[in-house]
C-alpha positions as CSV (number, residue, x, y, z in Angstrom):
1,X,-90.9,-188.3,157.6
2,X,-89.0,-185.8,155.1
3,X,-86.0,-185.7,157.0
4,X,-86.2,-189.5,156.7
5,X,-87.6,-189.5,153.1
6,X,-84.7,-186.6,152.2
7,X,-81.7,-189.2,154.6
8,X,-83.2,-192.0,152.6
9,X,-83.0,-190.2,149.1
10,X,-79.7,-188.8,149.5
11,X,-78.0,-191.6,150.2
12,X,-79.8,-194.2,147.1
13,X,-79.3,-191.7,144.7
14,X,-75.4,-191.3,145.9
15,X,-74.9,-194.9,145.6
16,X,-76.8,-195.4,142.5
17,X,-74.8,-192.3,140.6
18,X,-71.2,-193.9,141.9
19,X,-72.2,-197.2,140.5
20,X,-73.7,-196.0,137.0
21,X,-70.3,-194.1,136.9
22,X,-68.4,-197.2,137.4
23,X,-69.9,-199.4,134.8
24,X,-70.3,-196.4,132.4
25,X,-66.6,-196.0,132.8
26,X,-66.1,-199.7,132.1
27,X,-68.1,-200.0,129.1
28,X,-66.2,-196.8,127.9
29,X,-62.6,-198.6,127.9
30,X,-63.9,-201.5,126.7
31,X,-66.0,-199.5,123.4
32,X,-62.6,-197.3,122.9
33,X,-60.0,-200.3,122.9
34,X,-62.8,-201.9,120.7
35,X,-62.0,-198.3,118.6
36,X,-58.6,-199.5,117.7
37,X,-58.9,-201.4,114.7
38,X,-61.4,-198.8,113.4
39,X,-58.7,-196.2,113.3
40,X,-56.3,-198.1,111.6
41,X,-58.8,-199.0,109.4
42,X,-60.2,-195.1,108.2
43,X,-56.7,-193.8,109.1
44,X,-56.7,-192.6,105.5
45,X,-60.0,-191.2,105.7
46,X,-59.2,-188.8,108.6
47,X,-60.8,-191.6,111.6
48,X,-58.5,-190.5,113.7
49,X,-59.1,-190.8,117.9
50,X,-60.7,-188.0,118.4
51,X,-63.6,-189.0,116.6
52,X,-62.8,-192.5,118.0
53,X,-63.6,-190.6,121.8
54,X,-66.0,-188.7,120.2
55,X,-68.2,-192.1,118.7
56,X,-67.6,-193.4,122.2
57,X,-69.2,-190.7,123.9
58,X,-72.1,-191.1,122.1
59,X,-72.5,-194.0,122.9
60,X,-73.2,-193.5,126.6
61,X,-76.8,-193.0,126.7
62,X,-77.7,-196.3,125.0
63,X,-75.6,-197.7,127.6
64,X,-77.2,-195.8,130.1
65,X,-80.8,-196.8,129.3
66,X,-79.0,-200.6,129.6
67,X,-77.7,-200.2,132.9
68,X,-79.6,-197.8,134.9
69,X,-82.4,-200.8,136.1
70,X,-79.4,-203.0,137.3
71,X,-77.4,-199.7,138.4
72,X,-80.8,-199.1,140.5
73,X,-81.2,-202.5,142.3
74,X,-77.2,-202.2,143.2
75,X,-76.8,-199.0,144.2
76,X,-80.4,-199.5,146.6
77,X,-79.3,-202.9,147.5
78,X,-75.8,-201.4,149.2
79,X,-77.7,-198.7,150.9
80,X,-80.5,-200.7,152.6
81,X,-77.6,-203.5,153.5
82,X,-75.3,-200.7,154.9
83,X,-78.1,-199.2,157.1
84,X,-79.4,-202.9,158.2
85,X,-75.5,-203.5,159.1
86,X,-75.4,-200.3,160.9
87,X,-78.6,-200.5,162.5
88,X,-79.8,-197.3,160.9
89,X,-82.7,-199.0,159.6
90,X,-84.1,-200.3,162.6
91,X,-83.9,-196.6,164.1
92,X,-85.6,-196.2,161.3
93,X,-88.5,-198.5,161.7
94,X,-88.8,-197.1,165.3
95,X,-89.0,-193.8,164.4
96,X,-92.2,-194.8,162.3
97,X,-91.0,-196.0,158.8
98,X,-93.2,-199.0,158.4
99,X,-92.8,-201.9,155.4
100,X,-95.4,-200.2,153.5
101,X,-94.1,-196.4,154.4
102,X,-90.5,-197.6,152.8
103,X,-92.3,-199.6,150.0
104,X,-94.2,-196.2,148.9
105,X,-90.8,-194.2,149.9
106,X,-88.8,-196.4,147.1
107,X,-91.4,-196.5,144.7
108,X,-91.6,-192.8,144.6
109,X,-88.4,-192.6,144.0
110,X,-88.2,-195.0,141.1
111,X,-90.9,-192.8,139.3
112,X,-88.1,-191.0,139.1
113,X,-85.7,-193.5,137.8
114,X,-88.5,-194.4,135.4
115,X,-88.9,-191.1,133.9
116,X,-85.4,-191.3,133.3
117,X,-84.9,-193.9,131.7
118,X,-87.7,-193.4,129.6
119,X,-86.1,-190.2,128.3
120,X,-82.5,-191.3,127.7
121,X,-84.4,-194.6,126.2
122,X,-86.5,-192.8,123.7
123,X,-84.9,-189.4,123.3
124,X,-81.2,-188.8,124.1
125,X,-79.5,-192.7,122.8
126,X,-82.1,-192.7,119.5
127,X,-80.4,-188.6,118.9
128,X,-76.7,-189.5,119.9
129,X,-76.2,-193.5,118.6
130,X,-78.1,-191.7,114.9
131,X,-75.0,-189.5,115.2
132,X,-72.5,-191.9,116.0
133,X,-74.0,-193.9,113.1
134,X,-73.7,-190.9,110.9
135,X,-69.9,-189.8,112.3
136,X,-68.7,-193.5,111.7
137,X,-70.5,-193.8,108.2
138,X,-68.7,-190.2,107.4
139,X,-65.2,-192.1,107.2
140,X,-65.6,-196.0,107.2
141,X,-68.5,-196.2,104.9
142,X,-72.1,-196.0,104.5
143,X,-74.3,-197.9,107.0
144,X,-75.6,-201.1,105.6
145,X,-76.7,-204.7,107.0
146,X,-74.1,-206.8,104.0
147,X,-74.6,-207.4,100.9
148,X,-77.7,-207.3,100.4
149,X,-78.8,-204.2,102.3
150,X,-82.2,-204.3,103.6
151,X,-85.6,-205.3,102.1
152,X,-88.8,-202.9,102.1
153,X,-92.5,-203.1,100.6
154,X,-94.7,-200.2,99.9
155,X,-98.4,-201.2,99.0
156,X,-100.1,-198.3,96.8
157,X,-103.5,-198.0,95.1
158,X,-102.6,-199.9,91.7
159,X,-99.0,-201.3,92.4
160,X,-97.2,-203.2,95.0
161,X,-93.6,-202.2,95.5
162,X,-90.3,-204.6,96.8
163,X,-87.3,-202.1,97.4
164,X,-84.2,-202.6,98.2
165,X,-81.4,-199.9,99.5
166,X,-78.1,-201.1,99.7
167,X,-76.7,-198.4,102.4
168,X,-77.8,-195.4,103.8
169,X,-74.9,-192.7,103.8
170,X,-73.9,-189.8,106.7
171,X,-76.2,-187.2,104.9
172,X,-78.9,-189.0,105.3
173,X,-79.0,-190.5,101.3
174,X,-79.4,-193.9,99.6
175,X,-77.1,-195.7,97.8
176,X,-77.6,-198.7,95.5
177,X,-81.4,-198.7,94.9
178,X,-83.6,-201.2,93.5
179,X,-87.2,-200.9,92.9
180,X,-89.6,-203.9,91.7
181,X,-92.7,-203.0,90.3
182,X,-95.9,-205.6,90.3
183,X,-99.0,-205.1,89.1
184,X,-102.3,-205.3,91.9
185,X,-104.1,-207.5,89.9
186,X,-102.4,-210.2,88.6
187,X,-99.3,-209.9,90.4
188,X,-97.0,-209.4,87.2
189,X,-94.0,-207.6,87.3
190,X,-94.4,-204.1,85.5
191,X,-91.3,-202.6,86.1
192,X,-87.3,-202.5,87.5
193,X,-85.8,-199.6,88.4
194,X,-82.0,-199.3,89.1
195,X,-80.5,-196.0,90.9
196,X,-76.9,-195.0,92.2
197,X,-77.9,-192.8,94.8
198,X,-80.9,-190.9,96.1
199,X,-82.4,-189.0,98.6
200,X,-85.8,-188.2,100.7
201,X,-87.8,-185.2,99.7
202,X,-90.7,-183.9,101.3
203,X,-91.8,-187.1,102.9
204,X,-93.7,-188.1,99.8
205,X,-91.5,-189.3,97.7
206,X,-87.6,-190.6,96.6
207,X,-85.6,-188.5,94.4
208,X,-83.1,-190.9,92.6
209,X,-80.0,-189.7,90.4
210,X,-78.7,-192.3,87.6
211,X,-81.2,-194.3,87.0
212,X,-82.3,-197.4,84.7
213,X,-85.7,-198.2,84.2
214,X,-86.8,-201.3,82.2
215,X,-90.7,-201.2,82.0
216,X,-92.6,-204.2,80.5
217,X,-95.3,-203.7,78.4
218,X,-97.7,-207.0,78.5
219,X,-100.6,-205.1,76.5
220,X,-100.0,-207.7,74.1
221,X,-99.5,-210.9,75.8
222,X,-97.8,-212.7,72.2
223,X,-95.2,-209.5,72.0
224,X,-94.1,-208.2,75.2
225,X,-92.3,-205.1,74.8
226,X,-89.5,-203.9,77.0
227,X,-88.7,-200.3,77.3
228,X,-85.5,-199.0,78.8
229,X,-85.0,-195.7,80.1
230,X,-81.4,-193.9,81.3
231,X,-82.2,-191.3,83.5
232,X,-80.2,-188.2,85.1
233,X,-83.2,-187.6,87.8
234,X,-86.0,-189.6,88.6
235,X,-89.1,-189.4,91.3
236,X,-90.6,-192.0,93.0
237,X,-93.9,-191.6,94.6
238,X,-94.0,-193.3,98.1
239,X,-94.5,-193.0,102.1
240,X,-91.1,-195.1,103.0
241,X,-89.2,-191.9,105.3
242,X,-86.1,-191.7,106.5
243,X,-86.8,-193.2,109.6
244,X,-88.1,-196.2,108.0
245,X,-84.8,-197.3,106.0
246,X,-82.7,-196.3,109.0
247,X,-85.1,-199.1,111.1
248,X,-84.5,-201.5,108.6
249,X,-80.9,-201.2,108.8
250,X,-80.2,-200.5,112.1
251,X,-81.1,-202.3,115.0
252,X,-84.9,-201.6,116.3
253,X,-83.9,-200.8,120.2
254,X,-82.6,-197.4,118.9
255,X,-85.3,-196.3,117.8
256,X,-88.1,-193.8,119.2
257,X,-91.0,-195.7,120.4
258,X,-93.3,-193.1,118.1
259,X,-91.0,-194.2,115.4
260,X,-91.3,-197.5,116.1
261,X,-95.0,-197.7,116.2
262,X,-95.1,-196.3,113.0
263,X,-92.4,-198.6,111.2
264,X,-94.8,-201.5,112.7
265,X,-98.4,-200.1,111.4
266,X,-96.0,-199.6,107.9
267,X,-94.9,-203.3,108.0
268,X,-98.3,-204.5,108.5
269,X,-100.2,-202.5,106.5
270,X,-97.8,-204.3,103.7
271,X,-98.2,-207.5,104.6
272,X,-95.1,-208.2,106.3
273,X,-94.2,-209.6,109.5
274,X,-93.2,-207.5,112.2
275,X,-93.5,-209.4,115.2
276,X,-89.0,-208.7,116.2
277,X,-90.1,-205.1,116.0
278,X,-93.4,-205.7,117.9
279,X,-91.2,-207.3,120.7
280,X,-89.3,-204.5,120.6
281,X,-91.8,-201.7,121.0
282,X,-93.3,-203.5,124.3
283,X,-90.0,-204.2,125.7
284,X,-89.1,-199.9,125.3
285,X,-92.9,-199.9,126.8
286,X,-91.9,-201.7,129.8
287,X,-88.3,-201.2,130.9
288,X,-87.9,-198.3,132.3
289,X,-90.7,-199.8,134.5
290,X,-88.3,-202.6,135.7
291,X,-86.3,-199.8,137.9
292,X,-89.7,-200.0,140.3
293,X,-89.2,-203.6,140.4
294,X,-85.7,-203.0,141.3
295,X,-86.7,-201.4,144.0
296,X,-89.1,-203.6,145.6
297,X,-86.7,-206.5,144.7
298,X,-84.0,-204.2,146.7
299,X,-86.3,-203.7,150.2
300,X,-86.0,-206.9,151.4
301,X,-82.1,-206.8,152.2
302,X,-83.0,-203.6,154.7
303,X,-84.4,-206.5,156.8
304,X,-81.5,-208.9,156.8
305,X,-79.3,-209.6,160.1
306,X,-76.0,-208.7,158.7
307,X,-72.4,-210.0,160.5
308,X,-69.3,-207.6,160.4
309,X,-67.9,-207.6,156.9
310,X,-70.6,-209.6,155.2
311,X,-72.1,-206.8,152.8
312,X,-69.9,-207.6,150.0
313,X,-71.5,-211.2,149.6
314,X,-75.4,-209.4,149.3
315,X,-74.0,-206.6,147.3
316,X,-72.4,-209.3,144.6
317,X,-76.0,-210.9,144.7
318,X,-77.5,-208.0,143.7
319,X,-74.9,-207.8,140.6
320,X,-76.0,-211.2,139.3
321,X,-79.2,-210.4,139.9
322,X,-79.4,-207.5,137.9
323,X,-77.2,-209.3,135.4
324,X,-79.7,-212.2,135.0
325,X,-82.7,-209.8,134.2
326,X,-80.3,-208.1,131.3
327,X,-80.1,-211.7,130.2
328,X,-83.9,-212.8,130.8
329,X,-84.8,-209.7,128.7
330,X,-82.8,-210.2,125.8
331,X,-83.7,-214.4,125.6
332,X,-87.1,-213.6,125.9
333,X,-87.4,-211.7,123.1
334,X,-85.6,-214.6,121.1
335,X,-87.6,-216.9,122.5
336,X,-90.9,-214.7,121.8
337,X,-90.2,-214.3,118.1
338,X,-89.1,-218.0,117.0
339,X,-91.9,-219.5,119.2
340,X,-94.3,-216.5,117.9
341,X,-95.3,-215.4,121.3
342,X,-97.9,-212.1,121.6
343,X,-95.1,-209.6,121.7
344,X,-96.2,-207.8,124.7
345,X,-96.1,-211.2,126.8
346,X,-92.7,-212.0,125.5
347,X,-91.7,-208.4,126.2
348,X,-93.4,-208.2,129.8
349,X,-92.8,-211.8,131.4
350,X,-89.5,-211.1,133.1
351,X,-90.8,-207.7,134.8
352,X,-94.0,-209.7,135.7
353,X,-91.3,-212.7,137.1
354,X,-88.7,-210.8,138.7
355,X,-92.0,-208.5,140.4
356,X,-93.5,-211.5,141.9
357,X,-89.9,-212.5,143.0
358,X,-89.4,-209.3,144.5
359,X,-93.3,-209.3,146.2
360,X,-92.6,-212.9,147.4
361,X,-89.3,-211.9,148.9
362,X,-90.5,-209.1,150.5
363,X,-93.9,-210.8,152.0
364,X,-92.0,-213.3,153.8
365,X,-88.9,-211.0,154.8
366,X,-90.8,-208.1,156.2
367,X,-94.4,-209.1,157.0
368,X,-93.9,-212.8,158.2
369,X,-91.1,-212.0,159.7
């Protein structure tokens, strides 16, 4: 069984490399023609193509965590098709590699593809698209989500805090900082506080440069007084990181799932909803587990009477396949946030569908049959 297991091993993980090459290849002309009007754009800056290549390349491990379940199912699906065309698999079956022998032999091998995934998922694309963020923001601008930049909350002891950052630059600062004050109590504003730039200490705290603060003083509710301040240098107590502003304006699938977990126990512990990034944090839980449902889904064609030629049809299936579970995933986790589904069902249901699929095809292909 280890020659077969090695024969068996080789030849998926040759397929599935050539096809992951391919795609990755395709999504790479596509992202660098895409690069055009970028270099035109920072021309002046010094964007030139280099870093054009160079923003590209970075991002191939978020593509790779994208692709490598659908890479999987084709690249298996052509080597079980070829053998059951060539009759290797039945010399196979007679040499003793039973349906639930070449179940356990594909599984084991998507461990692999799982721990994969899982690592390019959570440690390579969040490292290399944070650069390419950082690279881009270097020469076309600071990163920001429009106008309005991004919205935060920050609950303390005495004081509720609204913030807003307008953009977050390639050294890791802030830009265009807004701070609202409100009293615990009874809600009323206390304070506004205005700030070009800033940046992240020690983890406790903001360190602002040019700031305006206008503090109300209600001690005496029939003559307000309001205080205004002009400030060089100003701190600001709080527990929002770096991480935290760069989830709120960038999307939440690039992020670390630790990360993640933690920018959802923040949102919540402020009162905010967080069900998008709850979505997200189940769905980085469970797909890199879809490559064993790949597999499984990939079996059944090993049992298929194949006619000269006709390989290219079931291969072709396998690509919409895959390319309807990329779909199912992402409208799923539309679907689960404006119908307010529990985020690990709306991030699980099309594993737990295309599995059953998979099961079902391969209980009637290769035990009933």
């Amino acid at each position: 069984m280890k020659t077969i297991r090695r024969y068996i091993y080789g030849e998926v993980l040759r397929s599935v490399g050539f096809v992951t090459l391919a795609f990755l290849a395709l999504f790479f002309f596509f992202d660098f023609v895409d690069q055009f009007g970028d270099v035109r754009r920072g021309a002046e800056a010094g964007y030139s193509m280099a870093y054009a290549l160079l923003y590209v390349t970075l991002q191939i491990p978020g593509h790779l965590y994208e692709l490598l379940p659908i890479t999987v199912l084709i690249g298996t699906i052509y080597v079980m098709a070829r053998l059951a065309e060539s009759s290797e698999f039945t010399i196979l079956r007679t040499s003793g590699l039973g349906p639930q022998r070449a179940l356990a032999t594909l599984l084991s091998l998507g461990v692999g593809f799982v721990m994969l995934t899982f690592v390019f998922g959570d440690y390579v694309a969040p490292a290399a698209n944070r650069a390419a963020q950082q690279l881009q923001a270097r020469f076309l601008g600071d990163i920001t989500i429009g106008r309005t930049g991004a919205w935060m909350k920050d609950r303390q002891a005495q004081q509720n805090y609204s913030v807003n950052v307008g953009s977050l630059g390639s050294d890791g600062g802030m830009a265009q900082i807004r701070i609202f004050e409100f009293d615990n109590a009874d809600g009323r504003l206390r304070s506004t506080t205005q700030a070009a730039k800033g940046h992240f200490t020690d983890g406790t705290g903001w360190q602002l440069q040019d700031v305006v603060r206008r503090v109300y003083d209600a001690s005496q509710p029939d003559a307000p007084v309001l205080k205004v301040e002009k400030l060089p240098e100003w701190r600001w107590p709080t527990t929002i990181t770096l991480d935290m502003v760069g989830a709120a304006l960038l999307s939440p699938d690039r992020m670390q799932t630790l990360d993640l977990y933690q920018y959802i126990t923040h949102l919540q512990t402020n009162g905010q909803n967080a069900q998008r990034y709850e979505i997200e944090f189940w769905r980085k839980v469970f797909y890199p587990l879809s490559c064993l449902v790949m597999m499984v889904l990939a079996l059944p064609f090993a049992y298929l009477h194949f006619r000269s030629g006709n390989i290219a049809g079931y291969v072709f299936g396998g690509v919409l396949i895959g390319i309807s579970f990329f779909l199912l995933n992402n409208v799923f986790g539309f679907i689960g946030n404006l119908r307010n589904w529990e985020p690990w069902v709306a991030a699980a249901l099309p594993g737990i569908l295309y599995s059953l699929l998979s099961l079902g095809a391969f209980s009637w292909l290769v035990l009933r049959r």
